[in-house]
Backbone as ProteinMPNN parsed JSONL, in Angstrom:
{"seq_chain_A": "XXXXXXXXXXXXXXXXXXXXXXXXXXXXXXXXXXXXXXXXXXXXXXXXXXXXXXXXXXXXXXXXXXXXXXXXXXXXXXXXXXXXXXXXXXXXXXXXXXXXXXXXXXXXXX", "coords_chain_A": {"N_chain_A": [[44.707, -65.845, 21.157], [46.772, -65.962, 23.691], [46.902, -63.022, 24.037], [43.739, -63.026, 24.89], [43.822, -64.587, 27.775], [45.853, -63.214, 28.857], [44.65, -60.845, 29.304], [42.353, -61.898, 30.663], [42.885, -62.871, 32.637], [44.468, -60.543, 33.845], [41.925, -58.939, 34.429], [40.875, -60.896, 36.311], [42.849, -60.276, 38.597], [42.408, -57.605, 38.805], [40.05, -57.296, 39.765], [40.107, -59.162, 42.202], [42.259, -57.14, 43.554], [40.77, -54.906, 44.188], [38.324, -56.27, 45.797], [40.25, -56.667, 48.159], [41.291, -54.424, 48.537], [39.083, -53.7, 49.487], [38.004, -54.747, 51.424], [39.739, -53.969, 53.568], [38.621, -51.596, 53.978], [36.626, -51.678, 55.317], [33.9, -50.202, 57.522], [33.533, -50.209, 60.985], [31.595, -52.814, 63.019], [29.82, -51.351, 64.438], [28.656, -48.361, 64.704], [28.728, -46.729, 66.767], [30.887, -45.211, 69.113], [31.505, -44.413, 71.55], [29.429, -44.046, 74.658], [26.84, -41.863, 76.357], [25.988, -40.484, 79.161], [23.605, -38.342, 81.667], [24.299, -35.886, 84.064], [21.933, -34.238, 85.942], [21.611, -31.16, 87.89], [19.189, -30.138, 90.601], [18.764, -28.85, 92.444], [19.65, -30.11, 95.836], [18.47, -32.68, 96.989], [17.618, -33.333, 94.659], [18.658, -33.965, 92.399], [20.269, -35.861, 89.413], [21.212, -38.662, 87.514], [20.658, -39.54, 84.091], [20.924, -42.18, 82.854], [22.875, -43.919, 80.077], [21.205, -45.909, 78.849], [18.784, -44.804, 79.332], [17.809, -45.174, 81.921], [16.794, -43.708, 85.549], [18.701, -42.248, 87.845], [18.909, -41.473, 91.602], [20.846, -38.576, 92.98], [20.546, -38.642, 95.859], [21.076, -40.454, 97.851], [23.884, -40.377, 97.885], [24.588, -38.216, 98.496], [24.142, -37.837, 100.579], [25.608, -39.105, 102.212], [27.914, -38.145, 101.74], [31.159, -35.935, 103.097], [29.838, -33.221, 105.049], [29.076, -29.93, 103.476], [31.637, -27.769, 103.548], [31.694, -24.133, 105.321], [30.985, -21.393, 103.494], [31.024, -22.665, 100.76], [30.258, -23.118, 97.496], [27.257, -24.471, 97.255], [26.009, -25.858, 94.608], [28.136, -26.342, 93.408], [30.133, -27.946, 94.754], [28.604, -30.179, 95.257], [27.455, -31.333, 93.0], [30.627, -31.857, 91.84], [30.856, -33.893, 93.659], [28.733, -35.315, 92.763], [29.827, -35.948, 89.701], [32.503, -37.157, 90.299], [31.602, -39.398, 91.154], [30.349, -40.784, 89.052], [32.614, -40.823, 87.578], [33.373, -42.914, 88.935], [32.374, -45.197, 87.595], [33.883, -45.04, 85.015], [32.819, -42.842, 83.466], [34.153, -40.139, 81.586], [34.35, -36.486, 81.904], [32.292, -34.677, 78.903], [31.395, -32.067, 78.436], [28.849, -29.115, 79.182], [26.086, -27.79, 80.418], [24.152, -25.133, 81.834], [22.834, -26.471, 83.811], [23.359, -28.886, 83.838], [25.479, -31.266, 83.254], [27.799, -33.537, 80.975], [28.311, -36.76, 80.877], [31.282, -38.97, 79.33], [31.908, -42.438, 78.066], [33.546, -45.215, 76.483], [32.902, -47.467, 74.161], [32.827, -50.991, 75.358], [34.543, -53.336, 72.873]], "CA_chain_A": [[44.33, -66.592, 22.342], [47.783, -65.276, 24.313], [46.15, -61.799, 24.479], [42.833, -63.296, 26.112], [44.695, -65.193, 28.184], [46.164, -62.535, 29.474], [42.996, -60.149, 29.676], [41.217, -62.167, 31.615], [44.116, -62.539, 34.096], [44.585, -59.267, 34.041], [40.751, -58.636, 34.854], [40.722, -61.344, 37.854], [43.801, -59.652, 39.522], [41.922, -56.763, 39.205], [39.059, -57.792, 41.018], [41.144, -59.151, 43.501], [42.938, -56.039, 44.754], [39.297, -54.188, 44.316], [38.095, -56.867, 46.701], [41.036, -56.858, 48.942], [41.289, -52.825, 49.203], [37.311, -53.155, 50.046], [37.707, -55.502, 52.696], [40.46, -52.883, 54.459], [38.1, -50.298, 54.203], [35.019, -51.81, 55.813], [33.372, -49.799, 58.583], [33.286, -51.582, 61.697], [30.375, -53.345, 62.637], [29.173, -50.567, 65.203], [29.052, -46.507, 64.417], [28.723, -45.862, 67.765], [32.2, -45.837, 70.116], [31.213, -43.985, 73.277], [27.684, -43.596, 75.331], [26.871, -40.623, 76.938], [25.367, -40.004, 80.218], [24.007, -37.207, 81.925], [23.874, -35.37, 85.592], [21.285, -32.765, 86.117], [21.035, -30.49, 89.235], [17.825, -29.885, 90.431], [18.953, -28.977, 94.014], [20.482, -31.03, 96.768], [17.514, -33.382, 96.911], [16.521, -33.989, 93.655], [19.924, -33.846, 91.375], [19.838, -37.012, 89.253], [21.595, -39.141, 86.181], [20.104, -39.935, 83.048], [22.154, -43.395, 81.99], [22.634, -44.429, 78.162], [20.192, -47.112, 78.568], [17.612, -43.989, 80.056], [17.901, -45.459, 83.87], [17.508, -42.62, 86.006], [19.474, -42.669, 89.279], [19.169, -40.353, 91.872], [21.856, -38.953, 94.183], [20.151, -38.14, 97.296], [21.781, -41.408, 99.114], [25.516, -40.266, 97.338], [25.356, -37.23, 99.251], [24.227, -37.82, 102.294], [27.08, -39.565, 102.513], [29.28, -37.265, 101.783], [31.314, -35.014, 104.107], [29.315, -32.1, 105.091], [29.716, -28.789, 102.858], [31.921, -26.705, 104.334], [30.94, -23.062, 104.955], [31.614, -20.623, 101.903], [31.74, -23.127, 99.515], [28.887, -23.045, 96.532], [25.892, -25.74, 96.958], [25.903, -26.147, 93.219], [29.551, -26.779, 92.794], [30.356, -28.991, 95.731], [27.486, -31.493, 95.242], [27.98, -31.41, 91.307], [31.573, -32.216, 92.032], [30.585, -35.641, 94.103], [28.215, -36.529, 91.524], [30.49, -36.284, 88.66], [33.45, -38.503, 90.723], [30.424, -40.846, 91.497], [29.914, -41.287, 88.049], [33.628, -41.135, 86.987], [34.227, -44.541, 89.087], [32.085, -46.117, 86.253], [34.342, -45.046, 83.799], [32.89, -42.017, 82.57], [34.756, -38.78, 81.458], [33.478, -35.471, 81.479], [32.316, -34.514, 78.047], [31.061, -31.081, 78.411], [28.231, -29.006, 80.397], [25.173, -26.406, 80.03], [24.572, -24.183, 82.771], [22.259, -27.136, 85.1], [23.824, -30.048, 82.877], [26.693, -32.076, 82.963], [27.101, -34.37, 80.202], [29.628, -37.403, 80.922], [31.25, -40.102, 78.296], [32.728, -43.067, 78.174], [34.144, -45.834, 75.494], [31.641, -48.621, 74.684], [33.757, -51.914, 75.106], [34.389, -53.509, 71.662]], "C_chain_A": [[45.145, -66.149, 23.563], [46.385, -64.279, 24.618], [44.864, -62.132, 25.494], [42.769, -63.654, 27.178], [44.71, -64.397, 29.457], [45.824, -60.827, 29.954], [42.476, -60.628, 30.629], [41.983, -61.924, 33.052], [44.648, -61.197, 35.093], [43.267, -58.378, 35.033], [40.567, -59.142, 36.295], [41.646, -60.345, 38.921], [43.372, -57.995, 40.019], [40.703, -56.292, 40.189], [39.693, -58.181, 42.033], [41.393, -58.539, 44.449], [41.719, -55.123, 44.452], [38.689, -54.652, 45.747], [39.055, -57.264, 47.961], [41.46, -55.563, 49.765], [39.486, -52.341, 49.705], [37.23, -53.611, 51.104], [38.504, -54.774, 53.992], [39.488, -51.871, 54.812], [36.754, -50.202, 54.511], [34.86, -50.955, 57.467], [33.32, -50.914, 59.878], [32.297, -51.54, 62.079], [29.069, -52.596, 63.875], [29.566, -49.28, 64.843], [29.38, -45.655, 65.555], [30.088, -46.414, 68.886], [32.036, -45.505, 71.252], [29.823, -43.861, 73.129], [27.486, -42.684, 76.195], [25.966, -40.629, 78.33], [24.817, -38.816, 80.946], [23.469, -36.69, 83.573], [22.978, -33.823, 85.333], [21.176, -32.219, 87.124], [19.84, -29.99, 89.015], [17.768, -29.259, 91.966], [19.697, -30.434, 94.51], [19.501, -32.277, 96.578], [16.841, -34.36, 95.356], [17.841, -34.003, 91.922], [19.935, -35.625, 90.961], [20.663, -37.416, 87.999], [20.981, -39.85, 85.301], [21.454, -41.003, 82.692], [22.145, -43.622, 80.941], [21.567, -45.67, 78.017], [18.683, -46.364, 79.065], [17.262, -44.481, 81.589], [18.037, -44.118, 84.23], [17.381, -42.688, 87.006], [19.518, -41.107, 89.995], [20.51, -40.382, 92.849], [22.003, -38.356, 95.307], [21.011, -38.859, 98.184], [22.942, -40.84, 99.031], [25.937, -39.318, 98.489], [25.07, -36.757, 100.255], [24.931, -38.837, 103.037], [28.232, -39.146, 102.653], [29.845, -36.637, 103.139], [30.091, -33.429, 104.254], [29.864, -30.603, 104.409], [30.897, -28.111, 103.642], [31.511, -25.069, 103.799], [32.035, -22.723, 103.72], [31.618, -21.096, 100.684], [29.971, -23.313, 98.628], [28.474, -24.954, 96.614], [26.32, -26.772, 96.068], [27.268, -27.431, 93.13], [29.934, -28.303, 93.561], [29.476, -30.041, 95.541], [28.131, -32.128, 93.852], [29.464, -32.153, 91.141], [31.492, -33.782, 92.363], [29.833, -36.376, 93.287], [29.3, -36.993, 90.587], [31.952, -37.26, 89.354], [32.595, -39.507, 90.812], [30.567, -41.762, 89.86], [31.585, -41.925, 87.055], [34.297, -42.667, 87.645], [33.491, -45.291, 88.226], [32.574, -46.238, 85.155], [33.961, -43.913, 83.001], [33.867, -40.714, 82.64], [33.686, -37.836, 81.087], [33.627, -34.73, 79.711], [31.931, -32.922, 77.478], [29.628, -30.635, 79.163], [27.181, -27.649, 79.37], [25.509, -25.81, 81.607], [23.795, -25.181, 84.172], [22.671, -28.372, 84.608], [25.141, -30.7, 82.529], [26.715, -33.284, 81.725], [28.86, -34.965, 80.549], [29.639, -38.337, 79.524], [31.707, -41.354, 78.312], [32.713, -44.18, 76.736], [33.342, -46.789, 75.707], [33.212, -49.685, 74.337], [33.628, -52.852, 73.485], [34.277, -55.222, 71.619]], "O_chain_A": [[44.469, -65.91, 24.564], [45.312, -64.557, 25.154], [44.83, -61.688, 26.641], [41.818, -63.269, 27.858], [44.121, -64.543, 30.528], [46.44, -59.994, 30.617], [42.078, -59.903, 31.541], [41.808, -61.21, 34.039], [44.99, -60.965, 36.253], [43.434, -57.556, 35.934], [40.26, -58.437, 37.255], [41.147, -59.774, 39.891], [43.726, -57.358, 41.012], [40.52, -55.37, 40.983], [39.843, -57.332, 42.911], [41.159, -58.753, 45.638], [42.252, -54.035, 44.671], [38.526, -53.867, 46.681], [38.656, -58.133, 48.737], [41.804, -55.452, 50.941], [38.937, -51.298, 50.06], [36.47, -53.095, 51.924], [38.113, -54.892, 55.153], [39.545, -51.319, 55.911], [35.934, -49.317, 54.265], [35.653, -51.147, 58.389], [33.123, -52.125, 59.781], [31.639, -50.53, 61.828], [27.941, -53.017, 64.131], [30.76, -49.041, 64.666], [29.929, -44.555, 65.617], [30.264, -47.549, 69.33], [32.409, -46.277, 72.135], [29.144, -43.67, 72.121], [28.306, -42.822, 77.103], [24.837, -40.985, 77.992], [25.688, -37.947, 80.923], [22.435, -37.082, 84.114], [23.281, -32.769, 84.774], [20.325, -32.858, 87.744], [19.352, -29.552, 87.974], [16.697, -29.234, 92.572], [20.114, -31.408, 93.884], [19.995, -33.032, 95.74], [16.13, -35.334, 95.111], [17.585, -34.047, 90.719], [19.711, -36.512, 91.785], [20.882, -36.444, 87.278], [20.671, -40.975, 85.692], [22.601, -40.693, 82.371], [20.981, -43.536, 80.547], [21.294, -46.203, 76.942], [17.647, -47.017, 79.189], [16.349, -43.965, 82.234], [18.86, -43.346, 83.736], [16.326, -43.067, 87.512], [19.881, -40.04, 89.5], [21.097, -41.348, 93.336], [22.97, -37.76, 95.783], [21.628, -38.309, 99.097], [23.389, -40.625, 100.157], [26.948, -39.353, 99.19], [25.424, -35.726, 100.826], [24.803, -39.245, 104.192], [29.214, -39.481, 103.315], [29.194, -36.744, 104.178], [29.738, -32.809, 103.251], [30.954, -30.156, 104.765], [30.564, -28.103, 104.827], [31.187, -24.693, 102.672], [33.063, -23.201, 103.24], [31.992, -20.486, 99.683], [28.88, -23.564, 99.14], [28.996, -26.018, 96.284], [26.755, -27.904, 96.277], [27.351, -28.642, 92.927], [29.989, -29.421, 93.049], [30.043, -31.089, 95.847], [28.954, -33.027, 93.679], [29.506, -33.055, 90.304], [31.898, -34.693, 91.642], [29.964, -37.569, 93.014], [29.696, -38.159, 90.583], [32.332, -38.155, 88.599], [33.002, -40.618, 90.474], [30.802, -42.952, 89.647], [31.73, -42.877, 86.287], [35.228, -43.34, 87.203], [34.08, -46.349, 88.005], [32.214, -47.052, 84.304], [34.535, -43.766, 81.923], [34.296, -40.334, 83.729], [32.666, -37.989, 80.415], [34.706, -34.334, 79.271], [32.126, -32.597, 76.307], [29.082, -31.549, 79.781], [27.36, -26.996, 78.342], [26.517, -25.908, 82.307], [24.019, -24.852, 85.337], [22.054, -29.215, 85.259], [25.707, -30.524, 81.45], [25.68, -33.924, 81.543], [29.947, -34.388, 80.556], [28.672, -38.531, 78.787], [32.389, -41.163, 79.319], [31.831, -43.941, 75.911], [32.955, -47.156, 76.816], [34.177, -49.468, 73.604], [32.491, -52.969, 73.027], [34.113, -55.803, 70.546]]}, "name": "protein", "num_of_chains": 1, "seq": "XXXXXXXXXXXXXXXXXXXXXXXXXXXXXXXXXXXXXXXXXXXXXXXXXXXXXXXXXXXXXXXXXXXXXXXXXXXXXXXXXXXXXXXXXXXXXXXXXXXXXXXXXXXXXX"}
């Protein structure tokens, strides 16, 4: 009777720390930690952001706001530049780029 006793006891405690090293090692209850965004040039006029919710924003107003180019300096770059600060006061970071494609990121809040 001892011996069963101390079987079974043996068995609960084992369940236990089964169920106690399972509950450490649960996934949390979202897979996804950042959302991605993205800026496309299309020209001065027509350059635009795709948002993680698919909103797409253009940024004709952004940059006719801006300062005026100065000479010498590339179109592309200089515009591209004001978008991506535009976008970085929302919080995103740049995550990497194609050759007409910016792709920003940022941390979803938990």
């Amino acid at each position: 009777m001892k011996k069963l006793n101390l079987f079974l006891l043996a068995a609960v405690l084992c369940l236990g720390g089964v169920q106690l090293m399972k509950l450490r090692a649960d996934e949390p209850t979202t897979f996804q930690a950042v959302e991605f965004a993205t800026i496309r040039w299309d020209g001065r006029n027509n350059t635009y952001l795709i948002r993680p919710n698919g909103k797409v924003d253009r940024f004709k107003q952004v940059f006719e706001k801006a300062p005026p180019r100065p000479d010498g300096v590339d179109e592309r770059t200089y515009y591209m530049t004001i978008a991506m600060n535009a976008v970085a006061k929302e919080g995103f970071d740049f995550a990497g780029m194609t050759q007409e494609q910016f792709v920003m990121k940022r941390p979803l809040p938990r």
